[in-house]
C-alpha positions as CSV (number, residue, x, y, z in Angstrom):
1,X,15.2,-5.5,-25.8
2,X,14.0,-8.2,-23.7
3,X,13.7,-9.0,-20.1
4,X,12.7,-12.8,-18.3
5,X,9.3,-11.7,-17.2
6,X,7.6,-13.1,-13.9
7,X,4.4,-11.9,-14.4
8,X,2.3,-10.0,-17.2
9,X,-0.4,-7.2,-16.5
10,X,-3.0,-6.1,-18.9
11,X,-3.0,-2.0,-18.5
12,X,-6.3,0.0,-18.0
13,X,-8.7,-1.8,-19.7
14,X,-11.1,0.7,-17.2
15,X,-11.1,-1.5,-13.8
16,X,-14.5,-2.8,-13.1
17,X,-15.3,-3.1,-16.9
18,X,-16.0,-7.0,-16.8
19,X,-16.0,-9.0,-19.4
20,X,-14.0,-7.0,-22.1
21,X,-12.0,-9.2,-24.7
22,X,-9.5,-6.7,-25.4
23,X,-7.2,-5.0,-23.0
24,X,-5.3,-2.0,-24.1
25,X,-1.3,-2.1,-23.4
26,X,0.8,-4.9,-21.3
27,X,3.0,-4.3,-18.4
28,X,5.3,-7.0,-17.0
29,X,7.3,-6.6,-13.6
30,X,10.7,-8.2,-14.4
31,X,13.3,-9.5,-11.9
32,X,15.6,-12.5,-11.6
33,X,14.3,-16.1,-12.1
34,X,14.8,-17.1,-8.5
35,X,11.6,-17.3,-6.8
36,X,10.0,-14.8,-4.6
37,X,8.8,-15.8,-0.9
38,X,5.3,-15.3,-1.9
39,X,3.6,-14.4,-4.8
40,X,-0.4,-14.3,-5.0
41,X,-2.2,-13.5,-7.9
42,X,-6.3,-13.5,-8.9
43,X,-9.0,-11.4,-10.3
44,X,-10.7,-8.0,-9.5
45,X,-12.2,-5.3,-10.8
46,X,-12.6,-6.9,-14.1
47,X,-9.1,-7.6,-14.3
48,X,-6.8,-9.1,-12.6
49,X,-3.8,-8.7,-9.8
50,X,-0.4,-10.1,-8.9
51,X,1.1,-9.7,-5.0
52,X,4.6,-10.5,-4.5
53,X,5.9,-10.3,-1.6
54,X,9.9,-10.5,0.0
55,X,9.0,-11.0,3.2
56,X,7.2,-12.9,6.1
57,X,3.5,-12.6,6.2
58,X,2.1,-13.2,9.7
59,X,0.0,-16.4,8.8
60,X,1.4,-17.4,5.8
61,X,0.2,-17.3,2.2
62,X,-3.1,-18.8,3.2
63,X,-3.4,-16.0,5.4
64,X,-2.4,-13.2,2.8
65,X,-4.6,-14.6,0.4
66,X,-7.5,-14.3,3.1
67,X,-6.8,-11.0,3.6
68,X,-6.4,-9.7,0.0
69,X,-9.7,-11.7,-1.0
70,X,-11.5,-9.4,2.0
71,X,-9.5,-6.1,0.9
72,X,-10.8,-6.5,-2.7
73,X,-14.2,-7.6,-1.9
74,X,-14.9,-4.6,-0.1
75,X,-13.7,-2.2,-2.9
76,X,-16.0,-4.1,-5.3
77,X,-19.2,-3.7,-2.7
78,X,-17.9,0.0,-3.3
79,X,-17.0,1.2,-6.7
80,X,-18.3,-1.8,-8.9
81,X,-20.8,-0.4,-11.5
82,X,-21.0,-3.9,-12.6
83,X,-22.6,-5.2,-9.2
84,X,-25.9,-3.5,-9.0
85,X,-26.3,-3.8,-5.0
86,X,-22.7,-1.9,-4.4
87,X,-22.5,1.5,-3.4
88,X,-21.4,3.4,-6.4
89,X,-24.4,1.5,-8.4
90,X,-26.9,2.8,-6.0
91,X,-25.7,5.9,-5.7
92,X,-26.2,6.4,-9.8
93,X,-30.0,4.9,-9.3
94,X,-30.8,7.1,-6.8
95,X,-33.0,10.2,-8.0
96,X,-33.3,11.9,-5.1
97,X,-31.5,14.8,-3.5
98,X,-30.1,13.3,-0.2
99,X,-26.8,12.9,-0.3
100,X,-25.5,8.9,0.1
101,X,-23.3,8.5,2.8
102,X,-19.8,6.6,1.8
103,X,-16.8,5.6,3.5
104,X,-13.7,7.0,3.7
105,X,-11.8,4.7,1.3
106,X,-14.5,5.5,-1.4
107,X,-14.5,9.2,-0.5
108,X,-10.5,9.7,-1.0
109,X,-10.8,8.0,-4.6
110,X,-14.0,10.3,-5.8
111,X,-12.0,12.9,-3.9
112,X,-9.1,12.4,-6.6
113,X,-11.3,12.3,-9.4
114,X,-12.8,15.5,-8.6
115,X,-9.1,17.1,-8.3
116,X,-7.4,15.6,-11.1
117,X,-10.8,16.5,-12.8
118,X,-10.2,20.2,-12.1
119,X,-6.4,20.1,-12.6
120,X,-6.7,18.7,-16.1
121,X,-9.4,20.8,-16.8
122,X,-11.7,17.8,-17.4
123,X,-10.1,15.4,-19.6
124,X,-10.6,13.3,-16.3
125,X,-14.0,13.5,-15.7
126,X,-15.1,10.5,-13.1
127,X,-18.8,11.2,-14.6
128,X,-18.4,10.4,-17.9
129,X,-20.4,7.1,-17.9
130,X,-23.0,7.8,-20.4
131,X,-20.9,8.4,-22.4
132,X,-18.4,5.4,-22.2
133,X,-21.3,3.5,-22.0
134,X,-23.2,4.8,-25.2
135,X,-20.1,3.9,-27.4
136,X,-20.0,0.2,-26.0
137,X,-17.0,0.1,-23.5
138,X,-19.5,-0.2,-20.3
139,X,-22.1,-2.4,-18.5
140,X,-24.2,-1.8,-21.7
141,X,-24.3,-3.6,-24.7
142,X,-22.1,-2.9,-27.4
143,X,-23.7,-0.3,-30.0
144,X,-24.7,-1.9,-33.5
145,X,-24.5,1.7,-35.2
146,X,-22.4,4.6,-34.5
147,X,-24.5,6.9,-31.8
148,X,-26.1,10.2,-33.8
149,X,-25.0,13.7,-32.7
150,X,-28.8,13.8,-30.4
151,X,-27.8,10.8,-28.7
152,X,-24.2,12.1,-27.8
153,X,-25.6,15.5,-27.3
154,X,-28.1,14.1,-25.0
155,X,-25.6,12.1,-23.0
156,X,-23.1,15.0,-22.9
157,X,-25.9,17.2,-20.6
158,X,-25.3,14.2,-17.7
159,X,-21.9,14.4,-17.8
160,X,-19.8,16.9,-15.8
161,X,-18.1,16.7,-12.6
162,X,-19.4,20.4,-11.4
163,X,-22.6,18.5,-11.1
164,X,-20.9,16.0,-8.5
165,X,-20.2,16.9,-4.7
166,X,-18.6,15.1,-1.5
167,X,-18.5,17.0,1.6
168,X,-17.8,16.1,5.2
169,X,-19.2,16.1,8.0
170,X,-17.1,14.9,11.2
171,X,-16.3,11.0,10.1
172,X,-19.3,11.1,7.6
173,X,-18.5,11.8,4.0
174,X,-21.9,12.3,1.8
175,X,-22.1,12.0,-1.7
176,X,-24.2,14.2,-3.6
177,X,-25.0,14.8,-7.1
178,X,-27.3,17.9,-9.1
179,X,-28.6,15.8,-11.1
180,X,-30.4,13.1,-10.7
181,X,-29.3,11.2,-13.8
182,X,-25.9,11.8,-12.9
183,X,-23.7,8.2,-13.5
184,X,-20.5,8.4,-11.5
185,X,-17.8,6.0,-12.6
186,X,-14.8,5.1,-10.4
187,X,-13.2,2.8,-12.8
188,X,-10.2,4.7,-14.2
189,X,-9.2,4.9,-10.3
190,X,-9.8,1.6,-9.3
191,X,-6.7,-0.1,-10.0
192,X,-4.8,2.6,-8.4
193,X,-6.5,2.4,-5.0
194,X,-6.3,-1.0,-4.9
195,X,-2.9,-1.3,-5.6
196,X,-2.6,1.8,-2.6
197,X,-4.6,-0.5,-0.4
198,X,-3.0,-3.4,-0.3
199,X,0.7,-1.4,-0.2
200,X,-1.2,0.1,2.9
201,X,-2.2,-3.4,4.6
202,X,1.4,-5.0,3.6
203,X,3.0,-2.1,5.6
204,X,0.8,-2.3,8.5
205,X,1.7,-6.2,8.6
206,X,5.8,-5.4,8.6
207,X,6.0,-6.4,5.1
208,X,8.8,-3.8,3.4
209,X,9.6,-5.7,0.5
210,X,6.3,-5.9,-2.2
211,X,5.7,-5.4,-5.9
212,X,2.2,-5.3,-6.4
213,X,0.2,-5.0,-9.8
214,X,-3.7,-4.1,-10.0
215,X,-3.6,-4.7,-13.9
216,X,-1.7,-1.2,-15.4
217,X,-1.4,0.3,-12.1
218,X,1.8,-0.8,-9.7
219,X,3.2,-0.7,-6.6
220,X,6.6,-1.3,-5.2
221,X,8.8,-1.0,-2.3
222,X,12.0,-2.6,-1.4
223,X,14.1,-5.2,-2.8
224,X,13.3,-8.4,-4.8
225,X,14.4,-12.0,-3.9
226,X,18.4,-11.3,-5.7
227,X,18.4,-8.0,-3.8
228,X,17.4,-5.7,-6.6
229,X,15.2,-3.1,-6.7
230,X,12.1,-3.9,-8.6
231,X,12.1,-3.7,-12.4
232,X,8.8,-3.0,-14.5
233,X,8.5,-3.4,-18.5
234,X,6.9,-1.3,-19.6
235,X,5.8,-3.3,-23.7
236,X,6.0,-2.2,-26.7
237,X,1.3,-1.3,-27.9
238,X,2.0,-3.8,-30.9
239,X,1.3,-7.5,-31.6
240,X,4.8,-8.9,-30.9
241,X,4.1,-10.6,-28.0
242,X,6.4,-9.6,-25.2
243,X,8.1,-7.0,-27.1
244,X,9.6,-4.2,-24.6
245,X,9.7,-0.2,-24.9
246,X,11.7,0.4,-21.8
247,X,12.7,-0.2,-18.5
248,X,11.5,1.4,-15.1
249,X,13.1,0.9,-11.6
250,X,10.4,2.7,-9.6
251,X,12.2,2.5,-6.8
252,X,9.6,2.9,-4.6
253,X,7.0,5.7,-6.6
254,X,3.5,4.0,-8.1
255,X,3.3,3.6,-11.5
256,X,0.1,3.7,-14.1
257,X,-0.2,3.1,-17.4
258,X,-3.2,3.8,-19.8
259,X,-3.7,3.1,-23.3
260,X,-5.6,2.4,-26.3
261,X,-3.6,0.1,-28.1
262,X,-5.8,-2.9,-27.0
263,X,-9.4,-1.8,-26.1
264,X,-11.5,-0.7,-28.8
265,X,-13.7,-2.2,-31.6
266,X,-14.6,-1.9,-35.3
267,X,-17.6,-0.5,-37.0
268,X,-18.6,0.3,-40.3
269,X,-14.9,0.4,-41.0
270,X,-13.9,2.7,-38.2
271,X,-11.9,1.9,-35.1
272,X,-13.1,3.5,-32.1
273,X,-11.2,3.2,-28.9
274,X,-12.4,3.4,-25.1
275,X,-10.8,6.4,-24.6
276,X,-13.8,9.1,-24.6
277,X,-13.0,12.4,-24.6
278,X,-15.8,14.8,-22.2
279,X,-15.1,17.4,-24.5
280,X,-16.6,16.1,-27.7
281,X,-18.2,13.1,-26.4
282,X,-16.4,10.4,-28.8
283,X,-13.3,8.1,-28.8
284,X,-9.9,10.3,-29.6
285,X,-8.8,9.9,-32.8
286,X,-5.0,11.2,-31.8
287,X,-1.7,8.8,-32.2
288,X,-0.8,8.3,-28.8
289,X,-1.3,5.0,-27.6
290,X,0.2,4.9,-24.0
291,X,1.0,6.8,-21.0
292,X,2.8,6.2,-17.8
293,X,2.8,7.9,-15.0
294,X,4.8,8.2,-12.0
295,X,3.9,9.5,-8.4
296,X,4.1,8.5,-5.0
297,X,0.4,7.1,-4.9
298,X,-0.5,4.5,-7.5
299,X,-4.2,6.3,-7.3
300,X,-2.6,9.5,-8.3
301,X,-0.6,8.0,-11.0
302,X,-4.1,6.3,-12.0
303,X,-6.2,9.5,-12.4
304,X,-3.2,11.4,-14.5
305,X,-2.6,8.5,-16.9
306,X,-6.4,8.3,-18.0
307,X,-6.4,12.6,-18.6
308,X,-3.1,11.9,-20.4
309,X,-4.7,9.8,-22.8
310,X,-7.4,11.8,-23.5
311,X,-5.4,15.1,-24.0
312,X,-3.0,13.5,-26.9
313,X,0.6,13.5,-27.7
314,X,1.8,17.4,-28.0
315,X,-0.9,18.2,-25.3
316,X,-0.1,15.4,-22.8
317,X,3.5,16.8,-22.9
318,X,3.0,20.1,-22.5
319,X,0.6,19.7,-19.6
320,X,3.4,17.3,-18.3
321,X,6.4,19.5,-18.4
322,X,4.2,22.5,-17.0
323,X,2.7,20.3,-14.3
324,X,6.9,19.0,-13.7
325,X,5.1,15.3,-14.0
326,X,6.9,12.2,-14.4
327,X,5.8,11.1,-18.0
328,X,6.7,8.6,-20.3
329,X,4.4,8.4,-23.4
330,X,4.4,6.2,-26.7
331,X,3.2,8.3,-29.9
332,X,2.3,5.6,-33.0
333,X,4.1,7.2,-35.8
334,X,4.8,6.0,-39.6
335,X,8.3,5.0,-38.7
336,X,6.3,2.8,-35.8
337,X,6.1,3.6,-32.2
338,X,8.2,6.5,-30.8
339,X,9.0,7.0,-27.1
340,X,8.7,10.5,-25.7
341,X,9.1,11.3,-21.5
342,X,9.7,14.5,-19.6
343,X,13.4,14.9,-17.6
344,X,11.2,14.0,-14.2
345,X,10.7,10.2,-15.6
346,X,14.7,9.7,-17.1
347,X,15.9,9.4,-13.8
348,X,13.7,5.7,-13.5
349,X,14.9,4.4,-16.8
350,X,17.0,1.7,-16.8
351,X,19.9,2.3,-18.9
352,X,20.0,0.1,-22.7
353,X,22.8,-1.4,-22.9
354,X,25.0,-0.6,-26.1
């Protein structure tokens, strides 16, 4: 099955994870050929974005573009780990006890973490830096050897989201940590809020009808150009470029999708993906290779997606059906890729034709 495509998003290569060569699944947002009133596209977070909009922007184009380019900026200066002046890279060199004050946009994303941390049971765990970073998917280099059992071991003692904290206090929202090693990393949440943020400023500006893409994560409201709701695609984890799995009509919920089809190197004839598991401190070795999500909030859908991943197929499900989730999952099997989603995501699927 295939769909004319207007634009093509990589899906969670880990926002704010630079310069990484391969990305891990491929969404596209279909609709008819005709052209949109506005459609803005560019890079963030290590990744890049796509803004379509169906409706006036005060200013213009030049004008949305101006404000998107401000928008995103900001949330860099906040939760980049790749720019050592921003916030969330000065919080993890900070040694000291004193909590760092952060604002409130930053606060509801760690705030997320730390819930869909607990409500997983910690296959999200927004701390688990050292160790994505040991196995080569971070800011550091690439490893030349597998890591030993010490060196896991050793990064496994700063990782843990019972040593994170973020209290209030009036407006002020302080950041603390137990540790002082502690390395938080906002980057399986990143594309999520962004994708929430700039839903947020289209709204304030009277826009209604948007499709918005922050690489895997999406947001949509409205109608496109022909009068349709939006469509997303979302592809099939193989190399057949443009291949398509299924159809979505979100119909106004965010969607995520996570993967580890894409990111992920060879070494010493072993593949190890990006996906890091807290619990053992290495890449999952499971057969799932995607998972979507769907929830009102794109940074909701953002945080579930990644835990997904990490929990694996018969897992995933089962936390899914017990949680009443919207999930749709793609399992690689010896017959090829198989498509499983609970009855909360059918509704969304477009309906194959015969």
């Amino acid at each position: 099955m295939r769909l004319p495509s207007q634009a093509h998003v990589p899906t969670k290569a880990p926002a704010l994870r630079g310069l990484l060569l391969a990305l891990t699944l491929l969404l596209s947002a279909c609709q008819p050929a005709s052209p949109p009133l506005t459609r803005i596209q560019g890079n963030t977070m290590g990744t890049y974005y796509v803004v379509t909009v169906n409706d006036p922007f005060p200013g213009g184009k030049e004008a949305l573009q101006r404000e998107l380019d401000t928008l995103l900026a900001r949330m860099n200066k906040e939760i980049s780990t790749y720019d050592p002046g921003s916030l969330i890279s000065r919080f993890n060199q900070s040694t000291g006890k004193e909590p760092m004050r952060i604002p409130a946009g930053m606060a509801k994303i760690v705030q997320q973490g730390i819930a869909a941390g607990h409500l997983t049971g910690g296959k999200l765990d927004v701390t688990v830096g050292p160790l994505v970073n040991l196995w080569g998917f971070g800011p550091d280099k690439r490893p030349v050897k597998r890591p030993s059992d010490e060196q896991i071991a050793e990064a496994r003692q700063r990782v843990g989201i019972d040593k994170l904290s973020l209290s209030r206090q009036g407006e002020r929202f302080l950041l603390g940590k137990s540790i002082p090693d502690l390395y938080l990393d906002l980057s399986t949440l990143g594309e999520g809020a962004a994708a929430d943020e700039i839903a947020a400023l289209l709204e304030a500006k009277g826009v209604n009808n948007y499709l918005i893409e922050v690489a895997g994560a999406v947001r949509s409201k409205g109608h496109n150009s022909q009068g349709n709701l939006w469509r997303v695609a979302i592809v099939e984890p193989s190399d057949n470029p443009g291949a398509i799995e299924d159809v979505v009509v979100p119909n106004g919920m965010a969607l995520s999708t996570a993967g580890s089809y894409r990111n992920y190197y060879e070494l010493d004839g072993r593949r190890y993906s990006h996906i890091i598991d807290p619990a053992t401190g290495q890449p999952v070795t499971h057969k799932l290779v995607s998972a979507s999500v769907l929830t009102p909030t794109a940074l909701e859908a953002d945080a579930l997606d990644t835990a997904l991943m990490v929990m694996g197929p018969e897992q995933a499900m089962a936390f899914a059906r017990a949680h009443r989730l919207a999930v749709y999952l793609i399992v690689k099997t010896a017959q090829g890729f198989e498509s499983r989603y609970t009855p909360q995501f059918a509704p969304y699927l477009q309906q194959k034709k015969p």
